[in-house]
C-alpha distance (Angstrom), angle and dihedral (degrees) to the residues before:
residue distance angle dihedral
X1 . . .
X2 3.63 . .
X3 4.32 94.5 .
X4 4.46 78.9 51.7
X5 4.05 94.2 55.1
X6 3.45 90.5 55.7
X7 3.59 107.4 41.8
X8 3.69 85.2 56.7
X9 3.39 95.9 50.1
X10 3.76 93.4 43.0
X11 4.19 112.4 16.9
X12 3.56 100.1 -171.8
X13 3.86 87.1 51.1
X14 4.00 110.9 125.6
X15 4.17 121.8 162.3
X16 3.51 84.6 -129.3
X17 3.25 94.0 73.2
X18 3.88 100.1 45.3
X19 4.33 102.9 114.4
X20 4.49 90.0 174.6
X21 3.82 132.8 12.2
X22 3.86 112.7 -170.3
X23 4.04 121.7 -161.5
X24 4.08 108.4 -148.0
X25 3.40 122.3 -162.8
X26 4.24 94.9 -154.1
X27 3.88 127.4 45.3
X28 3.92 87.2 -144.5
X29 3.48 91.4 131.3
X30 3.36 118.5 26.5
X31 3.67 134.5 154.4
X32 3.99 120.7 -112.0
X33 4.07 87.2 -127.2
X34 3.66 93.8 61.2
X35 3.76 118.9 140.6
X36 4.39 123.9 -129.4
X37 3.63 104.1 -121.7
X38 3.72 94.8 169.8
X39 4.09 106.6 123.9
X40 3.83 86.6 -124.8
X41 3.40 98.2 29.1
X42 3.61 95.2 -122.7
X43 4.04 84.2 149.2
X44 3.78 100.1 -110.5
X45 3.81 102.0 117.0
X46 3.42 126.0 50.5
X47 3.93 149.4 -172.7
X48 3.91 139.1 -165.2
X49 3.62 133.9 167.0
X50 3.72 135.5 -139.3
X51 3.80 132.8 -173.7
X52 3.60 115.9 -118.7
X53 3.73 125.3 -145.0
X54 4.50 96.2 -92.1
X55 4.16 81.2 54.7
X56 4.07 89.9 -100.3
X57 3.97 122.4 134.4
X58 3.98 119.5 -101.5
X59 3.69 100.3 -154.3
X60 4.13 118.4 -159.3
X61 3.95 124.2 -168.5
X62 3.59 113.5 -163.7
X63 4.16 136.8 -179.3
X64 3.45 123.5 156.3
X65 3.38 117.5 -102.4
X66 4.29 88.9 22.2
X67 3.69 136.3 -80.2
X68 3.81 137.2 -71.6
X69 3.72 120.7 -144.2
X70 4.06 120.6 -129.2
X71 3.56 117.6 -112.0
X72 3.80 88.7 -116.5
X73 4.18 112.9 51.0
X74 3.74 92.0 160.2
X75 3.54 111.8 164.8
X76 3.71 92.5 -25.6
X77 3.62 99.3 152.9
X78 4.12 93.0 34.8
X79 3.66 113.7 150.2
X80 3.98 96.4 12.6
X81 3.58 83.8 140.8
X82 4.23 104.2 170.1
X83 4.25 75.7 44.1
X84 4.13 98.3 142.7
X85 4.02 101.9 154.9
X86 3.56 135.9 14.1
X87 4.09 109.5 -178.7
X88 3.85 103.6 -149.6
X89 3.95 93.0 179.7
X90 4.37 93.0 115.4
X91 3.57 90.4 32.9
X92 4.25 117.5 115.4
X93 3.54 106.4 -152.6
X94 3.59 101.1 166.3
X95 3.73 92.2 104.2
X96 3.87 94.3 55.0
X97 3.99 109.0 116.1
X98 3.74 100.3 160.0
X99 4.22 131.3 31.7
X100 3.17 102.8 169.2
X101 3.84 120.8 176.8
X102 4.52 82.1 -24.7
X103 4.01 82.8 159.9
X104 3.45 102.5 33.5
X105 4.01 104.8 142.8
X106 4.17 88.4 16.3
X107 3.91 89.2 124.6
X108 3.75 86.9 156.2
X109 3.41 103.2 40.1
X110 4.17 113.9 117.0
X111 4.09 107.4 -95.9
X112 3.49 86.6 -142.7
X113 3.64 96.4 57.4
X114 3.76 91.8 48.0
X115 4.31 93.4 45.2
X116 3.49 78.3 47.9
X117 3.67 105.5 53.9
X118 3.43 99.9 37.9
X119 4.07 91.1 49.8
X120 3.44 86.0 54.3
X121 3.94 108.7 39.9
X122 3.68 111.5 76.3
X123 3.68 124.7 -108.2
């Protein structure tokens, strides 16, 4: 469902192309073509792309007050393959209980952000 709200919002949009996804804790400042990402669209989480200077998609995902993690993150950012940065800092993962392959296909992706992560994330 998620993958379907933004393709319609953004067509081109592919997760191959995503170089930096950002999780905000405010929705101070966002952008009138945001996307709903709440499961039941009750309008409390929410997503908008931006294009970043190499032509790749910086992705922000914004609540107030932060976001919490599903229990089940499996391979969530699989095949994000021009994935540099992902900034964790409003990001609850205290509900996380399995991460399974979550960068599989991130060649590109920081090692220290996913040692990092995965350190801190519970199993």
């Amino acid at each position: 469902a998620l993958a379907y709200k933004v393709k319609n919002r953004y067509p081109c949009f592919h997760r191959a192309y995503i170089e930096s996804i950002t999780f905000l804790d405010t929705l101070e400042n966002r952008p009138p073509d945001y996307v709903v990402l709440s499961k039941d669209d009750n309008g409390m989480i929410f997503a908008w792309v931006r294009l970043s200077a190499s032509e790749k998609y910086n992705v922000f995902i914004a609540a107030d007050g932060g976001i919490s993690a599903a229990s089940d993150i499996s391979r969530v950012f699989e095949e994000c393959t021009a994935l540099k940065t992902i900034d964790f800092g409003n990001l609850d993962t205290s509900n996380i209980t399995d991460m399974d392959d979550i960068f599989l296909g991130c060649d590109n992706l920081n090692p220290d952000i996913k040692k990092k992560f995965t350190v801190n994330a519970p199993n």
